[in-house]
C-alpha positions as CSV (number, residue, x, y, z in Angstrom):
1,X,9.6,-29.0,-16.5
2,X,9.8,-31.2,-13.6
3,X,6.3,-30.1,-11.1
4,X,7.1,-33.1,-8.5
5,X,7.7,-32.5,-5.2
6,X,10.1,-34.7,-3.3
7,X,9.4,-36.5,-0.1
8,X,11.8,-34.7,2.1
9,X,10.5,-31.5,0.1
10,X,6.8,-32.5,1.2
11,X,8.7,-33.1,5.0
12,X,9.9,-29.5,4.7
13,X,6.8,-27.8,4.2
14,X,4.6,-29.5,6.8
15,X,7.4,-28.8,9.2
16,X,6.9,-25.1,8.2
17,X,3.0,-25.0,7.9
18,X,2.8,-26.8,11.4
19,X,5.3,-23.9,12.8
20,X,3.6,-21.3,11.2
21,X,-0.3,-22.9,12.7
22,X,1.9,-22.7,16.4
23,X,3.3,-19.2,16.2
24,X,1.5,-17.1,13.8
25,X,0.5,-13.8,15.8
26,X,-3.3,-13.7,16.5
27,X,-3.7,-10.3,16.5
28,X,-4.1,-8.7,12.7
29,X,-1.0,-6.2,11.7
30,X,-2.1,-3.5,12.4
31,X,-3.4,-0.3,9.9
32,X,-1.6,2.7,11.4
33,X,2.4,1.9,9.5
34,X,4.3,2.8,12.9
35,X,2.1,0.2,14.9
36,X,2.7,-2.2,11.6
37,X,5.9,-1.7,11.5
38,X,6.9,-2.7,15.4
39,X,4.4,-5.4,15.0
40,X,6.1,-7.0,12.2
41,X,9.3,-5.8,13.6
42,X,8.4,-8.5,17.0
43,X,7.1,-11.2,14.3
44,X,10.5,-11.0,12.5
45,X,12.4,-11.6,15.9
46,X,10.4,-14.0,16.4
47,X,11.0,-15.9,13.2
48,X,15.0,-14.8,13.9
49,X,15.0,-17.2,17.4
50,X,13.6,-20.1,15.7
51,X,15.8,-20.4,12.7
52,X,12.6,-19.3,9.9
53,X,14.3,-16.2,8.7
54,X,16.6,-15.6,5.8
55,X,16.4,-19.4,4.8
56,X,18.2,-19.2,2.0
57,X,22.1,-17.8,3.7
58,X,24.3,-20.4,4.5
59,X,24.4,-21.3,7.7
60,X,27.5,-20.1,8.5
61,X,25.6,-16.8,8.9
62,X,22.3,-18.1,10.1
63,X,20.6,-19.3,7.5
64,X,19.4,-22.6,6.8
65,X,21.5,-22.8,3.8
66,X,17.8,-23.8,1.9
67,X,17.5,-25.4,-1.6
68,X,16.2,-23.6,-4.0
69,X,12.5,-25.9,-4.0
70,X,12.7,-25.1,-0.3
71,X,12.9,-21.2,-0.8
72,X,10.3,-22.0,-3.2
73,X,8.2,-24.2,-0.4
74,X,9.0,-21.1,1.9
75,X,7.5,-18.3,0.1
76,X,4.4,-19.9,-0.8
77,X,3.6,-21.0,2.9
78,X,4.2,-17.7,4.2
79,X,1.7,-16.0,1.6
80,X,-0.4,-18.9,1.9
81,X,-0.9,-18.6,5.7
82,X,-0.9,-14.6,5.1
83,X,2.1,-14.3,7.6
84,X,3.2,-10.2,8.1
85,X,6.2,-9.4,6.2
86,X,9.1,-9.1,8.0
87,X,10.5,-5.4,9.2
88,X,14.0,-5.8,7.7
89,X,12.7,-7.3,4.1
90,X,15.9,-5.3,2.2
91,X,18.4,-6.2,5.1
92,X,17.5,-10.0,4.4
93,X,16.8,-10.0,0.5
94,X,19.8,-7.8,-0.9
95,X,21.7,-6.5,1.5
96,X,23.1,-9.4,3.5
97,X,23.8,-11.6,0.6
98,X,25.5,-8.6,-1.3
99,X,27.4,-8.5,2.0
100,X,28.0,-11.9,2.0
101,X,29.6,-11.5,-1.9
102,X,31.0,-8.6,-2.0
103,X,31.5,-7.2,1.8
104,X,34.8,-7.5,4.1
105,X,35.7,-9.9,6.7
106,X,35.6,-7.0,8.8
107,X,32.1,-5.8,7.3
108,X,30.8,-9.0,7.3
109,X,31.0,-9.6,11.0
110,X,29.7,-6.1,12.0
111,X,26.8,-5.7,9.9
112,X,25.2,-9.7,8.8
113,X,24.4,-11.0,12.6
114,X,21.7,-7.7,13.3
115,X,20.3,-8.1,9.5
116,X,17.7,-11.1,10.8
117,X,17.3,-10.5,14.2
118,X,16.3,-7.0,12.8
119,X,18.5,-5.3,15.2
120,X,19.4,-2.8,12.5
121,X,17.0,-2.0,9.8
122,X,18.7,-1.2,6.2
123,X,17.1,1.0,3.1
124,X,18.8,1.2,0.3
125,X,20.0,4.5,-1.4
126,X,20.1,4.0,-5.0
127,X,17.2,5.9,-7.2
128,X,17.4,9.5,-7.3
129,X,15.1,12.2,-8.9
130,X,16.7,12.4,-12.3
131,X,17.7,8.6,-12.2
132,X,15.4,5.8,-12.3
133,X,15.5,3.6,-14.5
134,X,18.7,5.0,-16.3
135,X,20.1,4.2,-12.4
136,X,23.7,4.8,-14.0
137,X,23.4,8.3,-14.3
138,X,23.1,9.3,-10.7
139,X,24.2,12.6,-9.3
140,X,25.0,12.2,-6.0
141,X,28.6,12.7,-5.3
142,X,31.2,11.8,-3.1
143,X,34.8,13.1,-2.5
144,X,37.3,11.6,-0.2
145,X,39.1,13.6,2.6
146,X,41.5,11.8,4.5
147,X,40.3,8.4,5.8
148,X,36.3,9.9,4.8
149,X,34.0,10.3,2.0
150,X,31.8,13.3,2.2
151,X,28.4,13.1,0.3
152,X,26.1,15.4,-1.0
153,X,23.0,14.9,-2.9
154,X,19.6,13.4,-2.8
155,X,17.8,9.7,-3.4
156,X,14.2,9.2,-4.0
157,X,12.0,5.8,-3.2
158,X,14.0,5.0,-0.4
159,X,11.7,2.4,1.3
160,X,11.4,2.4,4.9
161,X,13.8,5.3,5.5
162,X,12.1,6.8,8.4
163,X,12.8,3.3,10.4
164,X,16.4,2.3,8.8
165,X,19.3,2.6,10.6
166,X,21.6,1.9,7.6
167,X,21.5,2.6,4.3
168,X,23.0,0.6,1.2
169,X,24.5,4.1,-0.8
170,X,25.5,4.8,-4.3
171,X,27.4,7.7,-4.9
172,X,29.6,9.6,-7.9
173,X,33.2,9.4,-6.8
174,X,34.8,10.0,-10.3
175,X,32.7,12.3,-12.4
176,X,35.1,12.3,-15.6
177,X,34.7,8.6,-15.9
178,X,32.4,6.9,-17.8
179,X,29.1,6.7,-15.9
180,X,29.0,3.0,-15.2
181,X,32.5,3.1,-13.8
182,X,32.7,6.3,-11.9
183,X,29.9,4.8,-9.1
184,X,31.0,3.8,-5.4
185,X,28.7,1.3,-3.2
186,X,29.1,2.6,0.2
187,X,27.7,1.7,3.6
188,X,25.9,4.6,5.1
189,X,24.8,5.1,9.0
190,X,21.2,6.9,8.8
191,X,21.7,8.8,12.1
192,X,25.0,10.2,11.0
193,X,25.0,14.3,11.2
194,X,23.3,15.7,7.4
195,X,21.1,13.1,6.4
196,X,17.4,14.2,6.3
197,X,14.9,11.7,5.5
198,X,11.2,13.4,4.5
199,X,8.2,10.4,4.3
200,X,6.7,11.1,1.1
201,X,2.9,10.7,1.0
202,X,1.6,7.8,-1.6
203,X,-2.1,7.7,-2.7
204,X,-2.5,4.5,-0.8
205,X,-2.6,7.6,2.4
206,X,0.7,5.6,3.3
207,X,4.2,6.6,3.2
208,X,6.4,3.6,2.2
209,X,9.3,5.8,0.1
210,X,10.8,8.5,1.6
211,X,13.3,10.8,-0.2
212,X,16.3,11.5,1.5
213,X,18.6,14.2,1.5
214,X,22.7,14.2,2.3
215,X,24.3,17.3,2.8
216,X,28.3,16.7,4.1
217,X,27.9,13.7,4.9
218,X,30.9,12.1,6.2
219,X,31.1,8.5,5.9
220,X,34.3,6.4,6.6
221,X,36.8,5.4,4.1
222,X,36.2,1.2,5.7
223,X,32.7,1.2,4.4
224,X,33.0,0.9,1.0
225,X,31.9,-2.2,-0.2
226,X,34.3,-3.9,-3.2
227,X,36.7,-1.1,-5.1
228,X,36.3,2.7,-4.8
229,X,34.7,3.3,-8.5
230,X,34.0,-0.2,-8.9
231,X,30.6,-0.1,-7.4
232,X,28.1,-0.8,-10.6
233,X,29.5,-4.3,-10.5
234,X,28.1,-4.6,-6.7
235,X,25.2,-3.0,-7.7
236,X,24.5,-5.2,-10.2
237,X,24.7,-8.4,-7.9
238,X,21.6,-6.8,-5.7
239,X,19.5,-5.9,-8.4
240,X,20.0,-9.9,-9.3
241,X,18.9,-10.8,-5.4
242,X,16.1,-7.6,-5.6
243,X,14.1,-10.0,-8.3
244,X,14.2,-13.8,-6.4
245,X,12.2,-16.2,-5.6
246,X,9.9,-14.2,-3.9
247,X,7.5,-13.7,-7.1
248,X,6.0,-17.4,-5.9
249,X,4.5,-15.4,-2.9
250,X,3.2,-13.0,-4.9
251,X,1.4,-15.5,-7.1
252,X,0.1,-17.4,-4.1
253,X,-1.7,-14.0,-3.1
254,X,-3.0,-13.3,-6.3
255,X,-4.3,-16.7,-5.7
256,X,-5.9,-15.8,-2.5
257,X,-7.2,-12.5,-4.0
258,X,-9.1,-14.3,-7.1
259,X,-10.8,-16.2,-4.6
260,X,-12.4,-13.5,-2.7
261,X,-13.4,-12.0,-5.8
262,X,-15.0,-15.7,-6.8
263,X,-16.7,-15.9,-3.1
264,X,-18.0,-12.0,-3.3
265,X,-19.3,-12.4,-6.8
266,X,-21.4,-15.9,-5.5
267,X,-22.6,-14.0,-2.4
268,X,-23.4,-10.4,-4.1
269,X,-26.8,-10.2,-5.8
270,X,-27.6,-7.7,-8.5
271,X,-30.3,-7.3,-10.9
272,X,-31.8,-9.9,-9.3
273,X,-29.5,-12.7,-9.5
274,X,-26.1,-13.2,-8.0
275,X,-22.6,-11.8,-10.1
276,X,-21.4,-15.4,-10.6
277,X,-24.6,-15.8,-12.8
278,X,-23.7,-12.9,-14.5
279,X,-21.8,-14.3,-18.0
280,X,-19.5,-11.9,-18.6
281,X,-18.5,-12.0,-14.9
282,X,-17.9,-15.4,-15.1
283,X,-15.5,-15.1,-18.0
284,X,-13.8,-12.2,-16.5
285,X,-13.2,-14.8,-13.2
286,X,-12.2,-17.4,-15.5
287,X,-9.9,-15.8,-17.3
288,X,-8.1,-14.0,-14.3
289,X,-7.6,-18.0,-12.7
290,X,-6.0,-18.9,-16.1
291,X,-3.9,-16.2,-16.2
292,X,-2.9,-17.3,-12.1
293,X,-1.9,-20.6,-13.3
294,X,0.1,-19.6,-16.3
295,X,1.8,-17.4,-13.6
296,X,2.7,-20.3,-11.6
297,X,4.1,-22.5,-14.5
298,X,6.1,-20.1,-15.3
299,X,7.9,-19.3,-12.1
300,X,8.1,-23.4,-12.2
301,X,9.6,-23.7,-15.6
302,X,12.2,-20.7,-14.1
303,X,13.3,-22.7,-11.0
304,X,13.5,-26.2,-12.8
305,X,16.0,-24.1,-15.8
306,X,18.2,-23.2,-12.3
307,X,18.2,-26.4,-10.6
308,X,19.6,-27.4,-13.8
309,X,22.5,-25.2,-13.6
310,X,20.9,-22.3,-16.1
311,X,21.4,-19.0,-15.4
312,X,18.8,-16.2,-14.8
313,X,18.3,-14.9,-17.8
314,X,15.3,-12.6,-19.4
315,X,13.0,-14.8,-17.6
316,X,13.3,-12.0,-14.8
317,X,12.1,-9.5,-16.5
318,X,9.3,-11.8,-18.2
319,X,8.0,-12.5,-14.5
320,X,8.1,-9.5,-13.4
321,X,6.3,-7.9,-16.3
322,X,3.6,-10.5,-15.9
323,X,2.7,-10.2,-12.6
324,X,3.0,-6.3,-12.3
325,X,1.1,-6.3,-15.5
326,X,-1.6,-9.0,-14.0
327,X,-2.0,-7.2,-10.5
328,X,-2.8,-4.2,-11.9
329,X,-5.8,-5.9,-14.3
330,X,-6.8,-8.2,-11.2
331,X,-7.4,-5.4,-9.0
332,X,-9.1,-3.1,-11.5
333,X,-11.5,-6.3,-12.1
334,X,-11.7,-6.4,-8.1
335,X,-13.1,-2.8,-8.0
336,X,-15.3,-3.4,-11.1
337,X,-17.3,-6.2,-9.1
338,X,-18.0,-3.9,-5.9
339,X,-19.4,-1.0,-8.3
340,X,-20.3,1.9,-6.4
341,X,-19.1,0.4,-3.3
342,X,-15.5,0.3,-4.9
343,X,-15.1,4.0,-3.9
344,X,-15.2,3.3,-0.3
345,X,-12.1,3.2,1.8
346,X,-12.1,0.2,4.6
347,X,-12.7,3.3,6.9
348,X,-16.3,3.6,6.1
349,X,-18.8,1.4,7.9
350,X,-20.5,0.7,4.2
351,X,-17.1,-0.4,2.7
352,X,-16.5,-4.3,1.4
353,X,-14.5,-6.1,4.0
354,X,-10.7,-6.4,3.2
355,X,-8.1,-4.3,1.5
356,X,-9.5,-4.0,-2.1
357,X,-9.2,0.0,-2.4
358,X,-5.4,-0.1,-0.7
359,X,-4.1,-3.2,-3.2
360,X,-6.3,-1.4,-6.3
361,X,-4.3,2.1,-5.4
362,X,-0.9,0.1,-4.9
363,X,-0.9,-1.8,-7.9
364,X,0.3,1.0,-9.7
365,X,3.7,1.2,-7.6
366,X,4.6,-2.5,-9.2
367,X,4.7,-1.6,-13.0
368,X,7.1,0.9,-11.9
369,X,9.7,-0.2,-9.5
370,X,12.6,-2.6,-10.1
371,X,12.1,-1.6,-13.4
372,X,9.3,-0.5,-15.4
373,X,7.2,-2.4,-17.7
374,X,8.2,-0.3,-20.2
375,X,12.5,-0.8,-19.4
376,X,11.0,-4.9,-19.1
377,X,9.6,-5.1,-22.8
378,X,12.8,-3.5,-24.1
379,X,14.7,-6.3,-22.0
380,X,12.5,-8.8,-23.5
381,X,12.3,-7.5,-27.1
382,X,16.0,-7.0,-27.7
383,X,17.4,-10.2,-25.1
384,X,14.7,-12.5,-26.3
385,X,13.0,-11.7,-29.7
386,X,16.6,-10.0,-30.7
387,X,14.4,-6.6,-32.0
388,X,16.7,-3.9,-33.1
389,X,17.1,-1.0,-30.4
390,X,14.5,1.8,-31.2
């Protein structure tokens, strides 16, 4: 595992940190989610005019065309100066590069330009009710009439559907088939006439997923994606770009977080000395930065095996069973340090300063989607210790 940066690779990322020290917005994001959605909405356009968006597409579509150490570089200078996400985060992880795959000359030209300028926001359309994790065994249908498909049936965990203005669809149009190859990828317009979308309340008091209902909706013929029945196969391909290289800003923030544990346990007294005296504390902080760094190796040991020509493989759902898994613990240990203070939201004027209640509440979300911990260990026991299936 090669940990070296190069020059030019050093080059790249003070070019970026000195951007990101010129531009970043003053102003917090703010808490209300319609405010913090326009507000990232203006920082992604803002990103969009000076060429730091969707780094990683080819240029031929806007992109920088970035190596793979440089989307590496990217992610961990945008967590690192705790930059708002951007508004269209689905439109420039999966959907553009799925387009970009799998999409028409004629799709290609409509839909990529407005993905990073976040002209048009995207959610995608694939969970329903009675198909999570088993995604393959989705209900909702859709029959073709004339030049048309019309759709009916419901999707659950649509992020961001109140504010998308297209949606990345999967849909039944052969039920007799097997279920893998009976599945359409279609391109859906969110204003069309029969599609509800209904905000679904989380315990974080936000409302991030939405489920969303279609009920004859009539979507043209053009905008499947790939073959009609051959969707599972484009499917597949976002699910690949769902889990990138995005997990390195996600350890740079766990970063971030077990220092503000490290400086609220060295500034909080109790029982007449401060928590960073207390031992068990102390091992409990230890341990979590040990469990950062093995974190970051890991995702390091990933990216070298690709720049060597390796495949993704298993490691996918080894990251993303570690982190989820080490979230969850970090921000239980987070709450354990504040004690009775833990139960105050930011909202009260006794409440610890920052977003410890919201990230302790949210954690739960991340064992769950793009796959559960549970569907993760039975990746990783059958693909990598070869267990039989239970």
């Amino acid at each position: 595992m090669d940990l070296k940066f190069s020059p030019e690779d050093e080059a790249y990322r003070l070019e970026l940190r000195q951007w990101l020290e010129d531009h970043l917005p003053a102003e917090p994001v703010p808490v209300d989610q319609d405010e913090s959605f326009v507000h990232r909405r203006q920082w992604q356009r803002k990103l969009a005019e000076h060429g730091w968006i969707g780094i990683h597409w080819p240029k031929a579509y806007g992109g920088q065309g970035a190596t793979l150490i440089q989307q590496a570089i990217y992610a961990q200078e945008m967590a690192r100066a705790q930059a708002p996400a951007p508004a269209n985060g689905l439109g420039i992880s999966i959907v553009g590069p799925t387009l970009m795959e799998h999409g028409s000359e004629e799709q290609k030209k409509r839909f990529i330009p407005k993905i990073l300028n976040a002209d048009e926001i995207w959610c995608q359309g694939f969970s329903e009710p009675n198909s999570g994790s088993d995604l393959a065994s989705l209900q909702t249908k859709a029959v073709l009439d004339g030049d048309e498909f019309v759709v009916n049936g419901q999707k659950i965990w649509t992020s961001l559907g109140q504010y998308a203005d297209w949606c990345i669809l999967l849909v039944r149009t052969d039920p007799d088939a097997p279920k893998h190859r009976g599945i359409t990828f279609l391109l859906c317009d969110m204003n069309t006439p029969g599609v509800t979308v209904k905000p679904l309340k989380q315990i974080t008091g936000n409302s991030e997923f939405n489920e969303t209902f279609f009920e004859n909706v009539r979507i043209p013929r053009d905008n499947i994606v790939g073959e009609l029945n051959g969707g599972w196969r484009i499917a597949m391909t976002t699910l690949t770009y769902e889990r990138g290289i995005s997990t390195l800003a996600t350890q740079v923030r766990m970063k971030q977080h077990l220092e503000a544990m490290i400086d609220y346990a060295r500034g909080t007294r109790r029982n007449g000395h401060s928590l960073s005296e207390d031992p068990f504390t102390r091992q409990q902080l230890a341990q979590a930065h040990i469990r950062v760094e093995i974190m970051l190796m890991n995702l390091y040991r990933t990216i070298t095996s690709q720049l060597r020509g390796q495949s993704p493989g298993p490691e996918a759902s080894l990251a993303k069973l570690y982190w989820s898994e080490l979230d969850k613990w970090m921000q239980e240990m987070g709450m354990s340090l504040q004690g009775p203070y833990s139960q105050l939201m930011r909202e009260s004027k006794y409440a610890v300063d920052g977003d410890w209640q919201y990230n302790f509440l949210r954690s739960r979300a991340g064992t769950i989607y793009s796959g559960t911990s549970e569907i993760q260990k039975n990746i990783i026991g059958e693909r990598v210790l070869g267990l039989p299936k239970g």
